[in-house]
N, CA, C and O atoms as a Tinker XYZ file with bonds, in Angstrom:
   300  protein
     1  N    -25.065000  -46.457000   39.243000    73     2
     2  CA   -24.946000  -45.335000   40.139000    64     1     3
     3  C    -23.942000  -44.351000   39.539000    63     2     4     5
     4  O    -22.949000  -44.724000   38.913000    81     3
     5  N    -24.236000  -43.156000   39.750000    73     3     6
     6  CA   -23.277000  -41.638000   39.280000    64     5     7
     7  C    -23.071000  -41.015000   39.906000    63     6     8     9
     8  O    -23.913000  -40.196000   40.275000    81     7
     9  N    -21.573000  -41.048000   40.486000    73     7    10
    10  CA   -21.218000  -39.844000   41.242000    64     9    11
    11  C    -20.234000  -39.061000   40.621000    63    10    12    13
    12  O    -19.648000  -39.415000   39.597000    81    11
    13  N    -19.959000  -37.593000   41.443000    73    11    14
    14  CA   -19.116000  -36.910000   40.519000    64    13    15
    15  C    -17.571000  -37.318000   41.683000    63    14    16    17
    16  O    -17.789000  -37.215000   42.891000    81    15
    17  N    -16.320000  -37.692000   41.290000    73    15    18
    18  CA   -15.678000  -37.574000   41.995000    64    17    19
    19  C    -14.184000  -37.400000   41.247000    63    18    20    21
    20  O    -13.710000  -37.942000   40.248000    81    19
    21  N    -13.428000  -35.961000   42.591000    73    19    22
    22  CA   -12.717000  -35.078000   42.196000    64    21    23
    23  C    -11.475000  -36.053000   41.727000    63    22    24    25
    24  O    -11.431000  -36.999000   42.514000    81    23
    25  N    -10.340000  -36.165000   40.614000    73    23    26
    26  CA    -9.111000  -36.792000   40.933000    64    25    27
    27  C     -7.757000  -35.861000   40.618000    63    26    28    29
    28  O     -7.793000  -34.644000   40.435000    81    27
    29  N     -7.020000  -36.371000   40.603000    73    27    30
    30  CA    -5.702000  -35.910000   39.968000    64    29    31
    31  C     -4.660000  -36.895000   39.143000    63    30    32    33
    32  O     -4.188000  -37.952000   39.561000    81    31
    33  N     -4.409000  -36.214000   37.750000    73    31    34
    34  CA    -4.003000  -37.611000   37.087000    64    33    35
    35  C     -2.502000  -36.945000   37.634000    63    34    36    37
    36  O     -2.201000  -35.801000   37.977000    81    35
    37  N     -1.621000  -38.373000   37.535000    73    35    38
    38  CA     0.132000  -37.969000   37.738000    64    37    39
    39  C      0.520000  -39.497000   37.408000    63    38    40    41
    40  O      0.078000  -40.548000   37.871000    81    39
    41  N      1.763000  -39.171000   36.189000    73    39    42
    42  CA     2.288000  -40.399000   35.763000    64    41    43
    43  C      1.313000  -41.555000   35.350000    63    42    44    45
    44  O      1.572000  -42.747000   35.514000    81    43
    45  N     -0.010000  -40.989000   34.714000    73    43    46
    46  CA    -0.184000  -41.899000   33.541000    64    45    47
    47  C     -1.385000  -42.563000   35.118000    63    46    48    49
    48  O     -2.296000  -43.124000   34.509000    81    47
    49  N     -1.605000  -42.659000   36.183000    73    47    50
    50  CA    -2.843000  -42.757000   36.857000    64    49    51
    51  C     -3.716000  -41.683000   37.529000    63    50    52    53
    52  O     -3.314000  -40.531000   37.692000    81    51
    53  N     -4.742000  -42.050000   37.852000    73    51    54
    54  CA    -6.107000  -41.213000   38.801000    64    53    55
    55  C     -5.957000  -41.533000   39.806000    63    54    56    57
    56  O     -5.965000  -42.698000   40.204000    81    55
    57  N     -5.735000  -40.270000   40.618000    73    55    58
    58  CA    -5.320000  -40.537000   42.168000    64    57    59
    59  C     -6.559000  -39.741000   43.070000    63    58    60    61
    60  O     -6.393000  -38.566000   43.398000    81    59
    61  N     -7.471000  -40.284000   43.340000    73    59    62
    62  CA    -8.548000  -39.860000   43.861000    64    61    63
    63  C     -8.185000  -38.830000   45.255000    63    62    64    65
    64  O     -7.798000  -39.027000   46.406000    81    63
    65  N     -8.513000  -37.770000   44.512000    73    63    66
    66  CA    -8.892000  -36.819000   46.273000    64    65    67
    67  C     -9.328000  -37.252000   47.463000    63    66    68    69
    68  O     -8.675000  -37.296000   48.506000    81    67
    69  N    -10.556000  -37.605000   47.275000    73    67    70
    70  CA   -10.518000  -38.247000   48.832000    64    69    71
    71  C    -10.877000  -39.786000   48.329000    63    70    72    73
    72  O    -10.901000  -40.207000   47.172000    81    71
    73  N    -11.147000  -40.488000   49.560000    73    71    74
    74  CA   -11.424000  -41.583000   49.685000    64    73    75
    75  C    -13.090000  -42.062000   49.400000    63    74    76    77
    76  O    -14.193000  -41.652000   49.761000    81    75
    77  N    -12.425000  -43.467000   48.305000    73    75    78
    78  CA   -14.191000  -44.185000   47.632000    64    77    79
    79  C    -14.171000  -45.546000   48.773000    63    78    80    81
    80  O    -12.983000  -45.830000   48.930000    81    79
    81  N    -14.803000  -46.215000   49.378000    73    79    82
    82  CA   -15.161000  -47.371000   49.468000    64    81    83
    83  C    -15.441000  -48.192000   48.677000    63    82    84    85
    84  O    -16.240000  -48.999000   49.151000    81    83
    85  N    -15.202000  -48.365000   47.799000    73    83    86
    86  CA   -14.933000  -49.573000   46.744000    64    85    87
    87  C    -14.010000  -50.943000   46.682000    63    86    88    89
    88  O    -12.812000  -51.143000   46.882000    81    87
    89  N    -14.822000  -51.565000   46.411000    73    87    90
    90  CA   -14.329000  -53.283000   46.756000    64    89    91
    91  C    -12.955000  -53.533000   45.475000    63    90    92    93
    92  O    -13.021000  -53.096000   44.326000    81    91
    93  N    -11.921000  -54.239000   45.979000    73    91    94
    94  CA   -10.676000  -53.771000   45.115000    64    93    95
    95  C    -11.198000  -54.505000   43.586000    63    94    96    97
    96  O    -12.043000  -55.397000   43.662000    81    95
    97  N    -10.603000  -54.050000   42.066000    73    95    98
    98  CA   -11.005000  -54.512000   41.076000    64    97    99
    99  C    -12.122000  -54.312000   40.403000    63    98   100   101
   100  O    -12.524000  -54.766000   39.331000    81    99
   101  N    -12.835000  -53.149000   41.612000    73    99   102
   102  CA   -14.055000  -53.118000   40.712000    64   101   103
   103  C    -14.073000  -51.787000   39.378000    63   102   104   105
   104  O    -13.888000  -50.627000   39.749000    81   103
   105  N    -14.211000  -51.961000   38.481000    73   103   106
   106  CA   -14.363000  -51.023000   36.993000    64   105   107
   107  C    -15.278000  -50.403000   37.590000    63   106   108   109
   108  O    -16.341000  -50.698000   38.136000    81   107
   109  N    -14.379000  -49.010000   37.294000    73   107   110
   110  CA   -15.373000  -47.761000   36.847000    64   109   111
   111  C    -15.097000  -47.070000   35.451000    63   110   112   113
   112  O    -14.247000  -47.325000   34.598000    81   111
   113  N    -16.133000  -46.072000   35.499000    73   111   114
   114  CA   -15.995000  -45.590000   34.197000    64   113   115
   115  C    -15.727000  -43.886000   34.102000    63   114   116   117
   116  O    -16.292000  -43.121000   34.884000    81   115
   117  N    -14.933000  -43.484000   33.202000    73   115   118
   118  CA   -14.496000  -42.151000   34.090000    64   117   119
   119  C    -14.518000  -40.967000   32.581000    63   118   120   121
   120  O    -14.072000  -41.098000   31.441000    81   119
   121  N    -15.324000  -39.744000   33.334000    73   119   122
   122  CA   -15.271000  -38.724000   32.441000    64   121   123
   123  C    -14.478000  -37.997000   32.277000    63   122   124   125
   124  O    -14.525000  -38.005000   33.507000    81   123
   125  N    -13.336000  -36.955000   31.872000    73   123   126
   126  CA   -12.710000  -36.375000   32.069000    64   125   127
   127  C    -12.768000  -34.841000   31.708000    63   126   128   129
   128  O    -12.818000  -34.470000   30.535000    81   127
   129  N    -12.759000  -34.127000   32.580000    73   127   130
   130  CA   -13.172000  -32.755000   32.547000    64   129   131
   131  C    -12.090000  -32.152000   32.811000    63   130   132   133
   132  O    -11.872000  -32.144000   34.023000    81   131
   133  N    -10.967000  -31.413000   31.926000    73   131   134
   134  CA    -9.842000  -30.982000   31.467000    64   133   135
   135  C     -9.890000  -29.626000   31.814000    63   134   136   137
   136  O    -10.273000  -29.063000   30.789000    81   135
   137  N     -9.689000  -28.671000   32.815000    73   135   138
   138  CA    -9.436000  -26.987000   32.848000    64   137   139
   139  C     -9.007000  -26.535000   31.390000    63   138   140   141
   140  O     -9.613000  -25.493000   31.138000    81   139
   141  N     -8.370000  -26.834000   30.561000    73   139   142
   142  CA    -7.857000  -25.934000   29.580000    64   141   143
   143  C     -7.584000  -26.679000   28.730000    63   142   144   145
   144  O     -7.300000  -27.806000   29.136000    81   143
   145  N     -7.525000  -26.442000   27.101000    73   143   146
   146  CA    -6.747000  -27.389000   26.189000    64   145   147
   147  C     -5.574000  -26.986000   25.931000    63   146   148   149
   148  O     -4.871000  -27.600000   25.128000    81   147
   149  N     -5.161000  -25.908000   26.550000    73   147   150
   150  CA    -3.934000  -24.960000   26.612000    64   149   151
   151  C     -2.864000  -24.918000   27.567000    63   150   152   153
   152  O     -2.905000  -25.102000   28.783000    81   151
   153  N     -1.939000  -24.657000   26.846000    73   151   154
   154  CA    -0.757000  -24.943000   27.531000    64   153   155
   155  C     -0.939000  -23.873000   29.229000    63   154   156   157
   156  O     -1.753000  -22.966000   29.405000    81   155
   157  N      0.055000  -24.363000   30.192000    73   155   158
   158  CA     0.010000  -23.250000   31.169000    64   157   159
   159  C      0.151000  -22.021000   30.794000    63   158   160   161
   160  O     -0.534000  -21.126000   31.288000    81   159
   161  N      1.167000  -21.780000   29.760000    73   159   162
   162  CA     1.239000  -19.737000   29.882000    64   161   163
   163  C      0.038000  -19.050000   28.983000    63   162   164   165
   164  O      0.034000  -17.842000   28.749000    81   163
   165  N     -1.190000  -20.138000   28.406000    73   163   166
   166  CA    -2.227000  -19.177000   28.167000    64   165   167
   167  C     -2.978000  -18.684000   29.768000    63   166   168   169
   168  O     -3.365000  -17.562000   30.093000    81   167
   169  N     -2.994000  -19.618000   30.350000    73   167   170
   170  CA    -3.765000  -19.596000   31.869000    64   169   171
   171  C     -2.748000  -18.410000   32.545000    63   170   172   173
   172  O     -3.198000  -17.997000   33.613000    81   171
   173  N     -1.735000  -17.915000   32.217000    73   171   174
   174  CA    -0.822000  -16.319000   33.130000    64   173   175
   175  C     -1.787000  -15.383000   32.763000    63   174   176   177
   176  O     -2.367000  -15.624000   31.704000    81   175
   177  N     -2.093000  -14.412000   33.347000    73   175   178
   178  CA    -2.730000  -13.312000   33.715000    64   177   179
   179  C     -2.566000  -12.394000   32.583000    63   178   180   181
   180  O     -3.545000  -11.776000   32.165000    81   179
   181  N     -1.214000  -12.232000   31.966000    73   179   182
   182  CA    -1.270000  -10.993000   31.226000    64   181   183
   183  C     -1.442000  -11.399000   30.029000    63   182   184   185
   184  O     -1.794000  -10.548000   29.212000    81   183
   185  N     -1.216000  -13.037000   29.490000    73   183   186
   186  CA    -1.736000  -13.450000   28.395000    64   185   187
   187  C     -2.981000  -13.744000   28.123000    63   186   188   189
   188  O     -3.546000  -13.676000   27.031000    81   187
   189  N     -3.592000  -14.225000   29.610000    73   187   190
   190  CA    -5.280000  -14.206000   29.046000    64   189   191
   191  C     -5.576000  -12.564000   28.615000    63   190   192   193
   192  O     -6.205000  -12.269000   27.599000    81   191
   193  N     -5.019000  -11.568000   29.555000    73   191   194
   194  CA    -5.566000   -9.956000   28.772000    64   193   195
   195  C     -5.306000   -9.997000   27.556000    63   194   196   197
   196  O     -6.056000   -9.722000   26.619000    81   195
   197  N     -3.720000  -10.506000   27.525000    73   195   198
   198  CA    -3.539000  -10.059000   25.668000    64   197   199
   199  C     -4.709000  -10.804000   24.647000    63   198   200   201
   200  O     -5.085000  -10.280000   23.598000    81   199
   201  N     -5.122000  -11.898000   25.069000    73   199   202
   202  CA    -6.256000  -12.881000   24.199000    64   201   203
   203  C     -7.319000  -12.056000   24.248000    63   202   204   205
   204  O     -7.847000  -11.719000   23.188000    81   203
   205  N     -7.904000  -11.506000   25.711000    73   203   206
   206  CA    -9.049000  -11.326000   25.445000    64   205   207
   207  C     -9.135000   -9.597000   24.641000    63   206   208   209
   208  O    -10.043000   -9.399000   23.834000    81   207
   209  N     -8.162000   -8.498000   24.948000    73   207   210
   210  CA    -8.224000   -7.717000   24.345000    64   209   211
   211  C     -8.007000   -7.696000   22.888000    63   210   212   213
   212  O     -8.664000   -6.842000   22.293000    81   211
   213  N     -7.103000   -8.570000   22.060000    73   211   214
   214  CA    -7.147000   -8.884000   20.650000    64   213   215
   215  C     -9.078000   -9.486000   20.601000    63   214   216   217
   216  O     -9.901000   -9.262000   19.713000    81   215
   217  N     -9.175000   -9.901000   21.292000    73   215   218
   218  CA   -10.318000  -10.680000   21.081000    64   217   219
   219  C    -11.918000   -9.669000   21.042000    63   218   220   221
   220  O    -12.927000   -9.989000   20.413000    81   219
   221  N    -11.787000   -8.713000   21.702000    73   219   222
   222  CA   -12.623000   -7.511000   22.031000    64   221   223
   223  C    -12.282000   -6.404000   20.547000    63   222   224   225
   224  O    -13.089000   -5.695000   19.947000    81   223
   225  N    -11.210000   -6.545000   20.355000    73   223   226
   226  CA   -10.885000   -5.341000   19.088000    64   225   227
   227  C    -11.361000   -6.419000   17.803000    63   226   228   229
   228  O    -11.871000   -6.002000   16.764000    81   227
   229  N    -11.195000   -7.322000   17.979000    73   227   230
   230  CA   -11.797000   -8.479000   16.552000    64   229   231
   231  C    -13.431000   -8.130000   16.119000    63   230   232   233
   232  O    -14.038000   -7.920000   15.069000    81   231
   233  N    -13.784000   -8.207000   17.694000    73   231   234
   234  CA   -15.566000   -7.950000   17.587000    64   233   235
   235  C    -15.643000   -6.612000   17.460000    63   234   236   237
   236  O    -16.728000   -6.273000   16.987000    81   235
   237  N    -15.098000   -5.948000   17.637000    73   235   238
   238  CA   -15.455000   -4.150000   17.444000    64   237   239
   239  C    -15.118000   -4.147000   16.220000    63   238   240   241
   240  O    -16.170000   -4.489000   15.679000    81   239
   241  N    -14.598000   -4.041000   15.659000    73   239   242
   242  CA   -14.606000   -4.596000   13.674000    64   241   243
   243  C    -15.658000   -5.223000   13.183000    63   242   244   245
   244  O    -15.942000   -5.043000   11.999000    81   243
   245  N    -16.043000   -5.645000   13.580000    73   243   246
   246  CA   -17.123000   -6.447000   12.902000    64   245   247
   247  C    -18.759000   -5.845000   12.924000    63   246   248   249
   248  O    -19.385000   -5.571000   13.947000    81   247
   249  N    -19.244000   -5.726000   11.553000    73   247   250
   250  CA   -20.400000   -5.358000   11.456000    64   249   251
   251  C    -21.546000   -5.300000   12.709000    63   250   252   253
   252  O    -22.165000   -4.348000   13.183000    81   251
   253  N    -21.547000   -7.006000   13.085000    73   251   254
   254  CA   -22.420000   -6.600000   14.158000    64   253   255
   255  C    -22.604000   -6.192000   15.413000    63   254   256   257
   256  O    -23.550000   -6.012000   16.179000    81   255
   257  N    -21.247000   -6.080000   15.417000    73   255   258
   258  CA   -20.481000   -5.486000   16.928000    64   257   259
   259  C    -20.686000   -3.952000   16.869000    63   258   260   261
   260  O    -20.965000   -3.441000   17.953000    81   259
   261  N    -20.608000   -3.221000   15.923000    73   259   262
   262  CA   -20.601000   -1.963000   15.483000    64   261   263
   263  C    -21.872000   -1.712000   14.983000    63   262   264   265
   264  O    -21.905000   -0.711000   14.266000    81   263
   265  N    -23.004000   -2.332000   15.135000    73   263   266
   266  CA   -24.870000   -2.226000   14.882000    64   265   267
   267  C    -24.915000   -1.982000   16.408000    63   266   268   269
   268  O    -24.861000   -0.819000   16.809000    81   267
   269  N    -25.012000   -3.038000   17.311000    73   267   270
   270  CA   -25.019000   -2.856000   18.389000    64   269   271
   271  C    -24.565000   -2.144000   19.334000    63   270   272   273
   272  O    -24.995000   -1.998000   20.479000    81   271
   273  N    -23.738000   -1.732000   18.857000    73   271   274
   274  CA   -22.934000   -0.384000   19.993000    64   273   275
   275  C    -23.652000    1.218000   19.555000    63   274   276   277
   276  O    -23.873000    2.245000   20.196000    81   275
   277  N    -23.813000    0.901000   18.478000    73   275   278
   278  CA   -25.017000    2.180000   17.942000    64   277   279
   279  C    -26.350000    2.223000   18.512000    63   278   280   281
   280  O    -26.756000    3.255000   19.048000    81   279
   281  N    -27.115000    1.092000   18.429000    73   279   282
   282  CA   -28.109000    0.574000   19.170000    64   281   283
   283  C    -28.190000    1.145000   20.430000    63   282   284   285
   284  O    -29.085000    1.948000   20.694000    81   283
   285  N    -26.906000    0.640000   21.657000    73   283   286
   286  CA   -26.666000    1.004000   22.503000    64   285   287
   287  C    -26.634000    2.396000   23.094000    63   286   288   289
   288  O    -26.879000    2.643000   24.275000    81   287
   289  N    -26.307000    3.291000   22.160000    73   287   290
   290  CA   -25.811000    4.391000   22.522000    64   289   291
   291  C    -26.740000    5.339000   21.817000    63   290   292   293
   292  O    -26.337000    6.495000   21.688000    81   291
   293  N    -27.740000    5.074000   21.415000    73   291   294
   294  CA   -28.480000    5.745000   21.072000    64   293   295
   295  C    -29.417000    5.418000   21.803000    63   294   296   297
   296  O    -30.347000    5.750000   21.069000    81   295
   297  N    -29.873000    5.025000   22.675000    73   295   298
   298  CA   -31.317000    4.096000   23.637000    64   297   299
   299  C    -30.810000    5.605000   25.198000    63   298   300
   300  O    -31.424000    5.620000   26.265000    81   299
């Protein structure tokens, strides 16, 4: 059986959001789906802008970023 269920790790255990009915001892097997591989101050507001605007001027440099905006603007 597969369910998806929410946790919170703290001090090295999984502390389940809500409540499983599960018989004590029984193994599960657990995926872990991580928000970020990044520290908290990439996740602040003015550093994701600074990422994504370096990140927008990278592709406007680039050949095919600059085909396509021609493309664009000529249609």
């Amino acid at each position: 059986m597969l369910k998806k269920v929410k946790a919170t790790y703290h001090n090295g255990t999984f502390i389940l959001n809500t409540p499983w009915d599960l018989p004590n001892n029984t193994e599960v097997e657990l995926m872990v789906s991580c928000p970020s591989e990044y520290g908290e101050d990439v996740l602040d507001r003015e550093t994701r802008k600074e990422i994504l605007n370096a990140l927008l001027a990278r592709m406007r440099q680039t050949a095919l970023m600059a085909e396509t905006n021609r493309i664009t603007l000529s249609e």
